[in-house]
C-alpha positions as CSV (number, residue, x, y, z in Angstrom):
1,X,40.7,73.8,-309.4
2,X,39.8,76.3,-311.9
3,X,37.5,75.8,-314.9
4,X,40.6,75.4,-317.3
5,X,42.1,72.8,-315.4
6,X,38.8,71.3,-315.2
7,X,38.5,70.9,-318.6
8,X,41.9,70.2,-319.2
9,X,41.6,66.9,-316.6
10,X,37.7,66.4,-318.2
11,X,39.3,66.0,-321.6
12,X,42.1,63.5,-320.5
13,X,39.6,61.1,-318.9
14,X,36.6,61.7,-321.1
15,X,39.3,60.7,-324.1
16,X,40.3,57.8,-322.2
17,X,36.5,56.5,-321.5
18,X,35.2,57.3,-324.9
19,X,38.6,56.0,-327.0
20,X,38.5,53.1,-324.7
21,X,34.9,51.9,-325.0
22,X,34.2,52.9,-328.5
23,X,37.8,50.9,-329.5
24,X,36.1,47.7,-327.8
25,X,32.8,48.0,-329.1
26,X,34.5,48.2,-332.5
27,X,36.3,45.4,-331.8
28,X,33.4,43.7,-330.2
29,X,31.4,44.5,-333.8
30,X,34.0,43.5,-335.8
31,X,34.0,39.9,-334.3
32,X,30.3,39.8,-334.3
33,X,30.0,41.0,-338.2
34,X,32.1,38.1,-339.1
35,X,29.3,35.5,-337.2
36,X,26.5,37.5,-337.7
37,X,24.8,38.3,-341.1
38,X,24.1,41.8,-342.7
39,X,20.2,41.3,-342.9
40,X,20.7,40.4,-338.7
41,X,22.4,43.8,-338.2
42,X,19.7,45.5,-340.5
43,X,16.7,43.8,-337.9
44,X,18.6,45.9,-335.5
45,X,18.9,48.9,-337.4
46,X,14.8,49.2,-337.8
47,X,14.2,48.6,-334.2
48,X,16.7,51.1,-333.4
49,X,14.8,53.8,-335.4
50,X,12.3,53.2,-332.7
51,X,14.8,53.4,-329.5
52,X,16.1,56.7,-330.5
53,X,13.2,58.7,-330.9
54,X,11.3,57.3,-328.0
55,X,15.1,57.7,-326.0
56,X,15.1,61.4,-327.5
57,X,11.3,61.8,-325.3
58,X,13.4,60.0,-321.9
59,X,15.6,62.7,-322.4
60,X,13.1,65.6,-322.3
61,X,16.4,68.3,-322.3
62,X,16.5,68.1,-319.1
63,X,20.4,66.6,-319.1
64,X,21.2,69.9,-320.6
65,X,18.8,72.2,-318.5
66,X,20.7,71.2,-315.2
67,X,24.4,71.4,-316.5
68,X,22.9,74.8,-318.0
69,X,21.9,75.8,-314.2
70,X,25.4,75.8,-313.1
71,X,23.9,75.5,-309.4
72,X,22.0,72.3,-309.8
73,X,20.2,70.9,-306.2
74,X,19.2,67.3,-305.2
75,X,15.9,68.3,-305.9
76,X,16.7,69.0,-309.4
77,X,18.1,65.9,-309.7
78,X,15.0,63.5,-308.2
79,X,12.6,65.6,-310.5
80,X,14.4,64.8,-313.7
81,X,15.0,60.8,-312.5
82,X,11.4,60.3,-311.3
83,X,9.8,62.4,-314.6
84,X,12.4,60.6,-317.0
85,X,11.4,56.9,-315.3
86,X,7.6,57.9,-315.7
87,X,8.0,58.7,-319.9
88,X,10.4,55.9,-320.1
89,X,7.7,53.4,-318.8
90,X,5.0,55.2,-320.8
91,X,7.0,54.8,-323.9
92,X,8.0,51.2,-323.6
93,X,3.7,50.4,-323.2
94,X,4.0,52.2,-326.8
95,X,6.3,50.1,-328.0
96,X,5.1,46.9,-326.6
97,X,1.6,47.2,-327.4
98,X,2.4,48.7,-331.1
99,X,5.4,46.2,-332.2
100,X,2.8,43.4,-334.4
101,X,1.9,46.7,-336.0
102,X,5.3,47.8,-336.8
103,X,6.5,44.3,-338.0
104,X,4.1,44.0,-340.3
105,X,4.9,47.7,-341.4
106,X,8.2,46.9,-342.3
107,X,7.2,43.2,-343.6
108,X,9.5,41.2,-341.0
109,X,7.7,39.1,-338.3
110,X,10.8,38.8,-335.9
111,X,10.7,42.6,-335.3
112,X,7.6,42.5,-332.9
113,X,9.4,39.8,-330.6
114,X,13.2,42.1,-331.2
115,X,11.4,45.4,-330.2
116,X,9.4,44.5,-327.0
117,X,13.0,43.1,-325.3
118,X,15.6,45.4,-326.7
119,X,12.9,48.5,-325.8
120,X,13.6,47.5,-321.9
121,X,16.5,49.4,-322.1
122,X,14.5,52.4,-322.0
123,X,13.1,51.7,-318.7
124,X,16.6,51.5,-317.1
125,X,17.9,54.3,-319.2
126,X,17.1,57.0,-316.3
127,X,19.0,55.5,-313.9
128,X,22.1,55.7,-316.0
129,X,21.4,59.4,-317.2
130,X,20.9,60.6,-313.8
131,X,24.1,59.7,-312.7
132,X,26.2,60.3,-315.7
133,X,24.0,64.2,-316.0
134,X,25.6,64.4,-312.5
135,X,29.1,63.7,-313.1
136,X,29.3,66.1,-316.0
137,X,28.1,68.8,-314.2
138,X,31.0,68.1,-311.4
139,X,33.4,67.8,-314.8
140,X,34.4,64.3,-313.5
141,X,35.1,62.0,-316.2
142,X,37.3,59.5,-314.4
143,X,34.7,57.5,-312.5
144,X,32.5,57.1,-315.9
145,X,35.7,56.2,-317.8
146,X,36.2,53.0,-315.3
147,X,32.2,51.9,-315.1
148,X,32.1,52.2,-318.9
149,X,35.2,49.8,-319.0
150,X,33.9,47.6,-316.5
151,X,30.1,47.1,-318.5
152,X,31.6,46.7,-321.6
153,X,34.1,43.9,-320.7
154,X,30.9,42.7,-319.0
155,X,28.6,43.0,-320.8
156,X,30.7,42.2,-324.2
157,X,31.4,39.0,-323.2
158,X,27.9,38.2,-322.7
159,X,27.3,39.3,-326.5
160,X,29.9,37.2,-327.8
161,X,28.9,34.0,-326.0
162,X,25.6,34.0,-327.5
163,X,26.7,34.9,-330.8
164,X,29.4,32.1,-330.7
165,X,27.1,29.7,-329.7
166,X,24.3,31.0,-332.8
167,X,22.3,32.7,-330.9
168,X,22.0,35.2,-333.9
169,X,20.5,38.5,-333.9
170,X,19.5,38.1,-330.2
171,X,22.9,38.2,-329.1
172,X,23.2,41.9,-330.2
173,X,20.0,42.3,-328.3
174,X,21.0,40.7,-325.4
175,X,24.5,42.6,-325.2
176,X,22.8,45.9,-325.4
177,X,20.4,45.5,-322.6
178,X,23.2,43.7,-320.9
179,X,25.5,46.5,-320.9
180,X,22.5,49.0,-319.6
181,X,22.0,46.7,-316.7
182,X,25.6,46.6,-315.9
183,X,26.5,50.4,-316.3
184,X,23.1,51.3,-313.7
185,X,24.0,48.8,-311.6
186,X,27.9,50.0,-311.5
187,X,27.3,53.9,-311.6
188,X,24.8,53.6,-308.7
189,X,27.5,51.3,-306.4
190,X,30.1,54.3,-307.1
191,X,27.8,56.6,-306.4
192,X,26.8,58.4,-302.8
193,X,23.3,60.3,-304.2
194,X,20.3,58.2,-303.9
195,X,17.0,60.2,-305.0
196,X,15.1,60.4,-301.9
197,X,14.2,64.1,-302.4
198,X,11.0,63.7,-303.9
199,X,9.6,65.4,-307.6
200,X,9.4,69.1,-307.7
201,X,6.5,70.9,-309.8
202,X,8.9,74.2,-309.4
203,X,11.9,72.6,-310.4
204,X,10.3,70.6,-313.2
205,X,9.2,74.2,-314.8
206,X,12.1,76.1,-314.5
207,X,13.9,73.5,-316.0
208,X,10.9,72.6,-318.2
209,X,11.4,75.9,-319.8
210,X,14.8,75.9,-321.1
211,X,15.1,72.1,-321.4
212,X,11.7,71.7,-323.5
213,X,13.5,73.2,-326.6
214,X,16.2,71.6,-326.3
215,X,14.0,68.3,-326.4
216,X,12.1,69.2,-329.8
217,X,15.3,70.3,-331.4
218,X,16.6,67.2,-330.5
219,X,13.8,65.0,-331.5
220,X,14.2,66.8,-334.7
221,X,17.5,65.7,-334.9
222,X,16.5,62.1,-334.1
223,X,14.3,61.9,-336.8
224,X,16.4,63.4,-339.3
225,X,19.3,61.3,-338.3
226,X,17.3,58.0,-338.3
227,X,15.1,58.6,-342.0
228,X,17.9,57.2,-343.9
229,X,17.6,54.0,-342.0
230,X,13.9,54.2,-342.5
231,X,13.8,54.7,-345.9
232,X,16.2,51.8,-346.7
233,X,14.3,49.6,-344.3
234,X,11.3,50.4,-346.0
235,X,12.2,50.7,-349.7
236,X,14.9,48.3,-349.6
237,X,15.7,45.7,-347.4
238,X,17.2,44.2,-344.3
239,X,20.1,42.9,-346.3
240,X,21.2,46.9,-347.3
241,X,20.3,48.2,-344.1
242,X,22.3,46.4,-342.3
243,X,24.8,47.2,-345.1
244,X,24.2,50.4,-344.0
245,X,24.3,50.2,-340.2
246,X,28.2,49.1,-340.7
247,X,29.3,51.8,-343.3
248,X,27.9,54.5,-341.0
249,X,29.2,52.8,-337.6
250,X,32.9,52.7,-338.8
251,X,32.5,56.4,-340.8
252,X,31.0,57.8,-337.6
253,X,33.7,56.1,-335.3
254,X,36.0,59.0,-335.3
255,X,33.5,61.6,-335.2
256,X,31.5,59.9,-332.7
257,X,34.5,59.6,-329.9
258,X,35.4,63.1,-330.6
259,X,32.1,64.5,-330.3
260,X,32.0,62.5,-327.4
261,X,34.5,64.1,-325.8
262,X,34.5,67.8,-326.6
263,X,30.8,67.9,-326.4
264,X,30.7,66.8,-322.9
265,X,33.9,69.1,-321.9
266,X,33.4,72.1,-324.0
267,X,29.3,73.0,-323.1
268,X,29.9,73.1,-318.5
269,X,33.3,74.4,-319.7
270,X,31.9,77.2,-321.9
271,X,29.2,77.8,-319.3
272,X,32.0,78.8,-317.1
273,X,33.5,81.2,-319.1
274,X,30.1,82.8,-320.1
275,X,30.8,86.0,-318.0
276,X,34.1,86.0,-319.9
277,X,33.8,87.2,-323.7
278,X,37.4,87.2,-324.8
279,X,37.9,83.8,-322.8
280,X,35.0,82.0,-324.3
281,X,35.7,83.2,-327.9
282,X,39.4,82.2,-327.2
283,X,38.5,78.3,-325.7
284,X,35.6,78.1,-328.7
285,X,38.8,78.8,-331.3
286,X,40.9,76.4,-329.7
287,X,38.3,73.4,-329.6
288,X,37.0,74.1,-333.1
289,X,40.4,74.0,-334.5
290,X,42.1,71.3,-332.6
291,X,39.0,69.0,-333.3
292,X,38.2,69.1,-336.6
293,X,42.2,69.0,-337.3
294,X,41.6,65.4,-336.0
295,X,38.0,65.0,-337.7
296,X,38.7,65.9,-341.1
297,X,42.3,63.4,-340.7
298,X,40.2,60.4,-339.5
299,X,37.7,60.9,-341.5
300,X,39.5,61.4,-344.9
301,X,41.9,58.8,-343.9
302,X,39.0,56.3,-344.1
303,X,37.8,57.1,-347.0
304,X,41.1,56.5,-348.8
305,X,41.2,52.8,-347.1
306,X,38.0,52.0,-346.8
307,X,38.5,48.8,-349.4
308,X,41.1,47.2,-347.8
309,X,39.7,48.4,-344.1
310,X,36.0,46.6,-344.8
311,X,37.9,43.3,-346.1
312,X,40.0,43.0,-343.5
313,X,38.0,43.9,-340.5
314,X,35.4,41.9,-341.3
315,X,35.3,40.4,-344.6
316,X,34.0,40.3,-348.1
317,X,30.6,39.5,-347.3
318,X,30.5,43.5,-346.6
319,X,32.6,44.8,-349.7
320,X,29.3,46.1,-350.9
321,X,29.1,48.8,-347.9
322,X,32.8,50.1,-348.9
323,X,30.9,53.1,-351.0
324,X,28.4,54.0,-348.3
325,X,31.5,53.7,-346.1
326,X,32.9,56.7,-348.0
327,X,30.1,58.7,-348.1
328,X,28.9,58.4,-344.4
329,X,32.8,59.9,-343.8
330,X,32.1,63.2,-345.8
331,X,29.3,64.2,-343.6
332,X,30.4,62.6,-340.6
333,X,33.7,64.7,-340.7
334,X,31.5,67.7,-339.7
335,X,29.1,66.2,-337.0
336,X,31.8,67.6,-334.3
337,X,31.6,71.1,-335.9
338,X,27.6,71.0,-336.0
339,X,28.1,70.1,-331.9
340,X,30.4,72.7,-331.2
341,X,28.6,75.7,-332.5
342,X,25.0,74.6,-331.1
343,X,26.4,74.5,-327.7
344,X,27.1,78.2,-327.8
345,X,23.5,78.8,-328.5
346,X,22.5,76.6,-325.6
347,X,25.4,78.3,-323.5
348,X,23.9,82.0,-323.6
349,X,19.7,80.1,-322.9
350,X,19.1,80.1,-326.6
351,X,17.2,76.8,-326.6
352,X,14.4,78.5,-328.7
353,X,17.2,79.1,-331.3
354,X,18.1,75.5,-331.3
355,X,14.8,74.3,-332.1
356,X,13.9,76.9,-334.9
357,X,17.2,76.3,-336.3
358,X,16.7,72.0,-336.3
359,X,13.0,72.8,-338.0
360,X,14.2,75.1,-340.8
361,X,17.4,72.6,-341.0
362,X,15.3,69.7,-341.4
363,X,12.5,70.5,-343.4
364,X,15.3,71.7,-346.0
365,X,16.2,68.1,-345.9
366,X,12.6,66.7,-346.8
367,X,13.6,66.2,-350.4
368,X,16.8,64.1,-349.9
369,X,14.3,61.6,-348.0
370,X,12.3,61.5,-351.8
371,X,15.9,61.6,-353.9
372,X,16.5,58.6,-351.4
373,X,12.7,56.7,-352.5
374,X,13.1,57.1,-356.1
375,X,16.9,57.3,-357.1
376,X,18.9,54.7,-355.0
377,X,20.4,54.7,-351.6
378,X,24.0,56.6,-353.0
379,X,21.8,59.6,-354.1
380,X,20.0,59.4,-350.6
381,X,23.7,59.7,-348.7
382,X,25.0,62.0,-351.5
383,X,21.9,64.5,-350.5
384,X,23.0,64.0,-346.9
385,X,26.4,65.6,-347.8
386,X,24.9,68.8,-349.3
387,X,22.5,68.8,-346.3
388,X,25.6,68.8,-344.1
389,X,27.5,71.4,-345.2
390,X,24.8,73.8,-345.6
391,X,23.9,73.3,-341.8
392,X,27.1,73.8,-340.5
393,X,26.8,77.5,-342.4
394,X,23.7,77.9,-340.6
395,X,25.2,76.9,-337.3
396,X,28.0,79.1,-337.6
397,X,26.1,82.2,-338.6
398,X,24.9,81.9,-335.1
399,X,28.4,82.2,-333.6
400,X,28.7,85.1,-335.2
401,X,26.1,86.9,-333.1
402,X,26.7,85.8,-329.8
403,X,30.4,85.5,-329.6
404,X,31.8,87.8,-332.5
405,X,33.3,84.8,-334.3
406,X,32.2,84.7,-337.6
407,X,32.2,82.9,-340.5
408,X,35.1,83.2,-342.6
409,X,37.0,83.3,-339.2
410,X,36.1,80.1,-338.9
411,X,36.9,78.7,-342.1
412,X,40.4,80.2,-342.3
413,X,40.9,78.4,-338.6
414,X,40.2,75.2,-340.8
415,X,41.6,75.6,-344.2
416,X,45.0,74.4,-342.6
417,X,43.3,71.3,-341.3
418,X,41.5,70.2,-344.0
419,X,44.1,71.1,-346.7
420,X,46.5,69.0,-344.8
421,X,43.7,65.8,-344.5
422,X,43.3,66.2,-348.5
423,X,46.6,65.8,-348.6
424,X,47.3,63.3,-346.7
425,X,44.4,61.3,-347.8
426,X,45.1,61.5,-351.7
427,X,48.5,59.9,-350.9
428,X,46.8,57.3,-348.5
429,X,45.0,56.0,-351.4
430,X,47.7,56.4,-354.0
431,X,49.8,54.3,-351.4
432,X,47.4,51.6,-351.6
433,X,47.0,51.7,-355.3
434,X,50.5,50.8,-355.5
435,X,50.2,48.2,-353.0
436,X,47.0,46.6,-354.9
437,X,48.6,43.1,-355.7
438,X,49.2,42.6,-351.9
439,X,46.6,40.7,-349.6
440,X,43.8,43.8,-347.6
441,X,45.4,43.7,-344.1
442,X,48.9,44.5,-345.6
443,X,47.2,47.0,-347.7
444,X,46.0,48.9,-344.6
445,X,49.0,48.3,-342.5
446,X,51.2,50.0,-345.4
447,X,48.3,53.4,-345.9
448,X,48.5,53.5,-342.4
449,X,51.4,53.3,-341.5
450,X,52.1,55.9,-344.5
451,X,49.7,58.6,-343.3
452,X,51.5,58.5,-339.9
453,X,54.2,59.5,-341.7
454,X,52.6,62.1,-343.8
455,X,50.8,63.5,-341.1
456,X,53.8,64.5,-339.3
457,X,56.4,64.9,-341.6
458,X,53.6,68.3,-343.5
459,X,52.7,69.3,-340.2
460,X,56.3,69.7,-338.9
461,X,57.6,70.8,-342.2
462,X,54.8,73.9,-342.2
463,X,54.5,74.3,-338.9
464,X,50.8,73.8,-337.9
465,X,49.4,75.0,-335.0
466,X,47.1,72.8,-334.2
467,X,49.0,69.8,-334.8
468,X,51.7,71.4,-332.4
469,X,48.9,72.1,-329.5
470,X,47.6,68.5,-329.7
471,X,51.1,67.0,-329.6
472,X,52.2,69.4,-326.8
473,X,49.3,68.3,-324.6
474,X,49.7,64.4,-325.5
475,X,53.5,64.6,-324.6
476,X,52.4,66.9,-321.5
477,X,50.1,64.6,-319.6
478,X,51.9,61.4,-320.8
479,X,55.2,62.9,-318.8
C-alpha cells in the first residue's frame, strides 16, 4: 500500500477512534458535571498540572524519535519501554513523597491523598505508549480505534458508578486510572511484541539525540499550557478552576480530535514524502487547509452558542464558565495549525529548532502569567489569544524555509475558511438572539441546526474547495 493510501486509511480510523472516544468522554463529562461540583473538577485540575509535566519527562521524545527513524527495530522499542518505565517510577516517588507539600501549597488538604493515587497512572503509562508509538509508525489506526472504545465503555462505566453512588471527586480519579489499566491491558492482548530484547545504550543515544529536544520543547509546552491552571489554582480558587477546566475541555473539543487525528497521520505521512519536495509541499497545503476549514467552523460555532450549549449540557450551576468558554475557542481554533507546522520542523531532524522556538515562544508569554495575577482570569485568557496568534506567525516562518511555503501562502489558503466560519458564526448567534424566549436546548437545536444550513448552502453557493474535498472524501469512503 502506498504512503497516500496509508494516510488516507490512517485518517478514516484515526477519525473514527478519536470522534468516537472524545464524543463519549464528553458525554461521560457531561453526566458527571451535573453530579459532580465545579470546586471537585478544579481538585482535579491542580493535580493534573502535576501529571502533565511529570507525563511530558515519561515521554522523553522518544515517541517521536522512533516514528522519525522510519526503520525502527525491536531493540528500539524495549529501550524506549524499559527507560520510559524507569522515569515513570522515579517520578511517581516525586510525587508521592512531595504531595503534603504541594497540598499545603495550594491550601487544600485532599490534594496529597488525590495526587499519590491518580499519579499511578504514570507508572502504567509506558506500557500504553509503547504499543500505541508502534502502531503509528505501521500507520494502523484501526486496532487503537477498537481498544480505545473498548476502555472507555469500560472504564466509563466504572466512573459513573462511583459518582452515582457519591463517591465525589474520587470517581473521576478512579475512571482515569481505570481506563489506563484497561487500554494496557487490551493493547498488550492485541498485540504479538512482547519486550524481551533487552535496553540498548546505542539505541538510547541515537535516539537520545534527536528525541531530547523534542522533550524540552515539549516540556516547555507543558508548562506553558498548564500556568493558567496554576495561576487560577493559586490566586483564585478551586471553585473557578474547575470553572475553568470545563470552558477549556468543551473549547478544546474540536481542536483536540482534529489535532488528534492529523497530527498522528500527517508527521509518518510527511516523513514519507520527505524525499519528495513538490509532494510534501502539496499534502502539507491540503492538511492545513482542509483542517482549519473544520477548526475555525467548530470553533466559531461554539462561541456563538456557548450560552445555551453550557445550560443545556450541564446546567446553570456552570453559566459562569460561558465567557471563558468563548475565549478558550479563539485560541483553541489555532492549536491544529501550531501542530501542523512544528511537524515539518521535526520531519527534516530539526528538533533543536523546536526547542529554541518553544523557549523564545514561551518566555514572550511570561507577562500574560502576571496580567493573569493582578488583573483577573479574562485578561489572563485574553493574553493567551495574542500569545496564540503570534506563535502561529512564528511557526509558519519556519515553513517557509524548509518547504517553500510561506506565509502569506498560507493565509490566503485560510482566508476562505475563516471568512466562511465568521460568517456563519455571526448568524449562529443572531439565530439564537431571535430564539431567546425559548427554553436552552431548543436554543441550540435551532443554531445548530441553522449553521448546517449555512455551512453548506455559502460553501456550495461560492464554491469552496475545501468544503468540496472534505465532502468528496466523506461521501467516498461511506460508499
Amino acid at each position: 500500500m502506498d504512503i497516500k493510501k496509508k494516510a488516507f486509511k490512517g485518517i478514516y480510523w484515526n477519525s473514527i477512534d478519536t470522534i468516537t472516544n472524545y464524543g463519549f468522554q464528553f458525554v461521560l463529562h457531561i453526566v458527571l458535571a451535573r453530579l459532580l461540583l465545579p470546586s471537585e473538577y478544579g481538585l482535579i485540575g491542580m493535580v493534573g498540572i502535576f501529571i502533565a509535566i511529570a507525563s511530558a519527562f515519561v515521554d522523553g521524545g522518544f515517541g517521536q524519535a522512533i516514528i522519525h527513524k522510519r526503520n525502527a527495530t525491536d531493540l528500539d522499542y524495549s529501550t524506549v519501554l524499559y527507560f520510559s518505565l524507569s522515569v515513570s517510577i522515579c517520578f511517581y516517588l516525586i510525587l508521592f513523597f512531595s504531595a503534603d507539600l504541594i497540598a499545603v501549597f495550594f491550601s487544600e488538604p485532599m490534594l496529597a491523598a488525590l495526587l499519590r493515587v491518580i499519579a499511578l497512572q504514570l507508572i502504567i503509562s509506558p506500557f500504553v505508549e509503547i504499543q500505541r508509538i508502534r502502531l503509528i509508525c505501521r500507520i494502523d489506526f484501526k486496532t487503537q480505534a477498537l481498544v480505545a472504545f473498548l476502555s472507555n465503555i469500560i472504564a466509563g462505566s466504572i466512573g459513573l458508578l462511583l459518582a452515582y453512588n457519591g463517591y465525589g471527586v474520587w470517581s473521576l480519579v478512579i475512571w482515569k486510572l481505570a481506563e489506563q489499566v484497561t487500554f494496557a491491558v487490551t493493547i498488550w492482548m492485541y498485540s504479538r511484541w512482547l519486550p524481551f530484547y533487552g535496553f540498548s545504550y546505542q539505541s538510547f543515544k541515537e535516539l537520545f539525540r534527536f528525541g531530547s529536544k523534542l522533550f524540552l520543547g515539549s516540556l516547555v509546552e507543558t508548562i506553558y499550557r498548564e500556568i493558567n491552571k496554576f495561576v487560577i489554582a493559586k490566586f483564585y480558587s478551586p471553585t473557578q478552576l474547575g470553572y475553568f477546566t470545563r470552558a477549556e475541555q468543551f473549547g478544546n473539543l474540536p481542536a483536540t480530535i482534529l489535532t488528534g487525528i492529523i497530527s498522528k497521520v500527517s508527521f509518518p505521512t510527511f516523513v514519507g514524502l520527505r524525499d519528495d519536495s513538490v509532494g510534501l509541499k502539496k499534502a502539507f497545503s491540503r492538511i492545513i487547509r482542509s483542517t482549519m476549514f473544520i477548526s475555525f467552523l467548530g470553533m466559531f460555532t461554539v462561541i456563538a452558542v456557548a450560552n445555551p450549549l453550557v445550560n443545556t449540557l450541564i446546567g446553570s450551576n456552570w453559566s459562569q464558565s460561558v465567557l471563558y468558554l468563548q475565549i478558550v475557542c479563539l485560541y483553541g481554533a489555532l492549536y491544529p495549525l501550531h501542530s501542523i507546522n512544528l511537524n515539518i520542523l521535526k520531519v527534516f531532524g530539526r528538533s533543536d529548532l523546536v526547542l529554541k522556538l518553544e523557549l523564545i515562544k514561551r518566555m514572550a508569554a511570561i507577562p500574560i502569567v502576571f496580567v493573569g495575577i493582578y488583573c483577573g482570569i479574562i485578561w489572563l485568557l485574553i493574553g493567551t489569544v495574542v500569545h496564540s496568534v503570534t506563535c502561529y506567525f512564528i511557526n509558519s516562518y519556519w515553513s517557509r524555509k524548509l518547504i517553500d511555503y510561506t506565509i502569506r501562502q498560507q493565509l490566503l489558503d485560510l482566508l476562505p475558511s475563516f471568512i466562511l466560519a465568521t460568517i456563519v458564526s455571526l448568524c449562529t448567534y443572531i439565530v439564537g438572539v431571535l430564539f431567546v424566549s425559548l427554553q436552552p436546548f431548543w436554543i441550540l437545536l435551532i443554531q445548530l441546526s441553522s449553521t448546517f444550513l449555512f455551512v453548506v448552502i455559502l460553501s456550495e453557493v461560492f464554491k469552496l474547495q475545501d468544503y468540496a474535498f472534505i465532502k468528496n472524501l466523506v461521501l467516498r469512503k461511506s460508499k
